[in-house]
Each structure stands twice: as C-alpha cells, then as structure tokens.
N, C-alpha and C positions, 0 to 999 in steps of 0.2 A: 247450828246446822243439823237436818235431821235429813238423813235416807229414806226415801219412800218405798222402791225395792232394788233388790239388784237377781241381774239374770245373766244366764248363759244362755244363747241359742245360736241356730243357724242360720248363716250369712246368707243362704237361700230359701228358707223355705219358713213360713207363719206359722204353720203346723211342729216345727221340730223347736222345744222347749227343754235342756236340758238340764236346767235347774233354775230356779226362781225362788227366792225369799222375800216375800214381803212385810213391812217392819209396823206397818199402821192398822188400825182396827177397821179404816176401810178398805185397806187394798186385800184386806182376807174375807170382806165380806162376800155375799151372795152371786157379788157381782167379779169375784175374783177371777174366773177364766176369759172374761169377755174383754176383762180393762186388761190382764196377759196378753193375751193375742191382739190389743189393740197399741199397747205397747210394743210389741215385735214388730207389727205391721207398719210400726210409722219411724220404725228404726232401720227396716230393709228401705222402705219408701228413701229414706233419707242418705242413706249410704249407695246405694243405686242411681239417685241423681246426681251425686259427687263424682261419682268415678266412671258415669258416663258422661258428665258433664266436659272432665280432660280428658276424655277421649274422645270428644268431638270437635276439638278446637278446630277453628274454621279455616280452611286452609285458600279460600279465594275470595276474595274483594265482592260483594254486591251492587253491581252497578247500578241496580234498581232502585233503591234506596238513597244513591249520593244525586242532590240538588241539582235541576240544570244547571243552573249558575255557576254549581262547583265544576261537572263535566266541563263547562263551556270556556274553563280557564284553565283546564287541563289538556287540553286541545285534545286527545288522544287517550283511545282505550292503553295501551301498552303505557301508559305513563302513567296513569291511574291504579293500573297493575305495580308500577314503580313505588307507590305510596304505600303498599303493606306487603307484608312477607308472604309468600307461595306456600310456604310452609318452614316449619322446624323441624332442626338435628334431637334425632332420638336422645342425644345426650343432655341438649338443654330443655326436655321437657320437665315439666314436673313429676312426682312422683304418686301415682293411685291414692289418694287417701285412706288411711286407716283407720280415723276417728273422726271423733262428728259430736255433735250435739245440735237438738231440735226441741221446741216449746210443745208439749202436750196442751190442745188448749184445755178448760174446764165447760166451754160451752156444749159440748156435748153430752153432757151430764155423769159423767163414768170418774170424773173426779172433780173434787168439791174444788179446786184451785190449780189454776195456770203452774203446770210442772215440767221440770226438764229432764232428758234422757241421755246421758253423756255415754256415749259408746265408742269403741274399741276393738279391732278385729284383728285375730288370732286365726290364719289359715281359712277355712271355712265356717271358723266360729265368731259370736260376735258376745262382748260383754259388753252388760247395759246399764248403769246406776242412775236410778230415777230420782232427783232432788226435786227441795224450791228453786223457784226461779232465782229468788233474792241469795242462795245460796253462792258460796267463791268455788266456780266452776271450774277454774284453774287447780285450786285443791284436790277437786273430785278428779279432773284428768290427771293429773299426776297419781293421785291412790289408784288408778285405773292401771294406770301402766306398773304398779307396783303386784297389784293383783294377780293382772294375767300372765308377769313374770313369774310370778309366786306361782300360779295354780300350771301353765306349763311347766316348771320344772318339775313340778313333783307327778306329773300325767305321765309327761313329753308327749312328743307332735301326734306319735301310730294310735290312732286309733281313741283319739283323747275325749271324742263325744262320746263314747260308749263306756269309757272309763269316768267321766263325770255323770253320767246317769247311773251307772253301776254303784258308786263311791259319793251319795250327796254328803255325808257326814262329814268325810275327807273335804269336800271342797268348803262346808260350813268351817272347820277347822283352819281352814288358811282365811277366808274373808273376817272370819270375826273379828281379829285384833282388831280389822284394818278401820271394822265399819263397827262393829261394837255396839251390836243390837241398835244400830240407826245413825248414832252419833261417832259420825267419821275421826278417827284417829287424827291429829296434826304432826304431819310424820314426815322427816326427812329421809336423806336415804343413808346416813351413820345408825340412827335409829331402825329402818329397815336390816338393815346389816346384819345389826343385834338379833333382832328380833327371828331374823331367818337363817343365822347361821346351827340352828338346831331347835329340835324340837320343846326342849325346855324354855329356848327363849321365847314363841309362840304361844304356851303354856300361859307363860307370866303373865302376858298382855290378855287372856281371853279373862283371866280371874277376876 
C-alpha cells in the first residue's frame, strides 16, 4: 500500500489548506497546487452531498410518479398516504456523516491513475488520505480515526486550524509513524496505545 497524500483543510472552504504532504514524485510536481485544490474540491463536493443528502429525507409520498394501476387499487389518496411515513422522530434519524471516501478519476489528466480520498471530519476541519484504489480502505479509515485523535489531542478543539498551520512540523511528527513516508503502518489500537502514551514511544516508530 502506498499513500499518495494526506491533508488537513477546511470542511468549508477550497481555498483554506492547512497542511498537506504529498508522498510521490508526481503529486509534488508542477502541477502540485492545481491537483491540491482539486483534491479538496471533490472532498467538500463529497461530504456536502452526504449530509445534505440525510437531511432531505423525503418526508411526503409522490403521487406523480406512482402507476395508475397502483392508484387505482388504492382507491384513495389518504391510503396511499398510509403506505409510507409522513415523516421521522428526530431520535431514529441517522446520524450527519463524518467520513466518506470518493474515486479521484485519472481521466482528467492531474493524476496518472484512478485514486481514492478517504476523509474524516474533525469540527470544521476535514482529514484526507489519498491512496490506490486497490488499496484496504478499511485500514486507511481506521488510521484515519487514529490520526485525527492523535493530532486533536495534542492541538485540542480552540483554535486548532491556526495551530496546525502555525505547528506543520508538530503535525509531520504525529502522522509519520502512522503513514511512514507513504507506507501506512498496520496498526491496532494496543500498538496505538504504545505508541502514544508518550513521546518516546512516537520517536521509536518514525526511526
């Protein structure tokens, strides 16, 4: 498995990039700013229509769309109305998504091969690890969640985009173990454990 990059930005905005490494001899070519913000772009795209997706669950029956045939054995609008729910209790909705993964294609020319974005949000902010497609995307959402636990605790919540643009070195410091110049760690969370109950355990794993 190789990491193509991994970033920090914002859940709002294509413009706000607060840290990005990228791991390959192409994603730091020429073309490095344009394939960045095209990666952000198709990570807010993707997160935007999830979580506006549950929250427009449809709360009235289309009668437009159901068959005469069907009306006409339903005898009645109010019975038709019968066959699906008016709506749901706030309590059995589902819950906003927080992650996501989406296919970068290659057909646009910005990257040599079909890549994935598995991302992750933290408040306002979103974390993004760019693999192969053929990559265990399961692995990477899990390193993901181990991440932005890792790189929260040591920010916390106030003000943590300005402390990770302040502090790249600090945040290079917590993803290395995980990603280890490209080559994702295969990490439980006993071995997390270790690894972050202090700085020398951290240490060990970047060597």
């Amino acid at each position: 498995m190789v990491v193509y990059a991994f970033l920090v930005h914002s859940a709002d905005s294509i413009a706000s990039v607060y840290f990005s490494h990228f791991y390959t001899s192409e994603g730091n070519d020429h073309s490095r700013s344009t394939r960045q913000q095209t990666i952000v772009r198709k990570v807010l795209e993707d997160k935007s229509f999830q979580q506006h997706s549950i929250s427009h669950f449809p709360t009235r029956l289309d009668l437009r769309v159901i068959s005469s045939s069907t009306m006409n054995a339903l005898n009645t609008t109010k019975k038709a109305s019968e066959c699906y729910p008016g709506s749901i209790g706030e309590a059995d909705r589902a819950p906003p998504p927080i992650e996501g993964a989406l296919v970068l294609n290659s057909s646009g020319g910005l990257f040599q091969t079909n890549l994935v974005a598995v991302w992750r949000q933290f408040g306002n902010i979103l974390f993004t690890t760019v693999c192969d497609t053929r990559d265990n995307l399961i692995l990477m959402a899990n390193t993901m969640v181990l991440i932005v636990d890792r790189v929260t605790r040591k920010f916390g919540p106030s003000k943590i985009e300005k402390r990770i643009m302040d502090e790249p070195d600090e945040v290079e410091m917590i993803i290395s173990p995980f990603l280890r110049q490209g080559t994702p760690l295969m990490i439980n969370h006993s071995l997390h454990r270790f690894m972050t109950k202090d700085e020398s355990g951290l240490r060990t794993f970047i060597a």
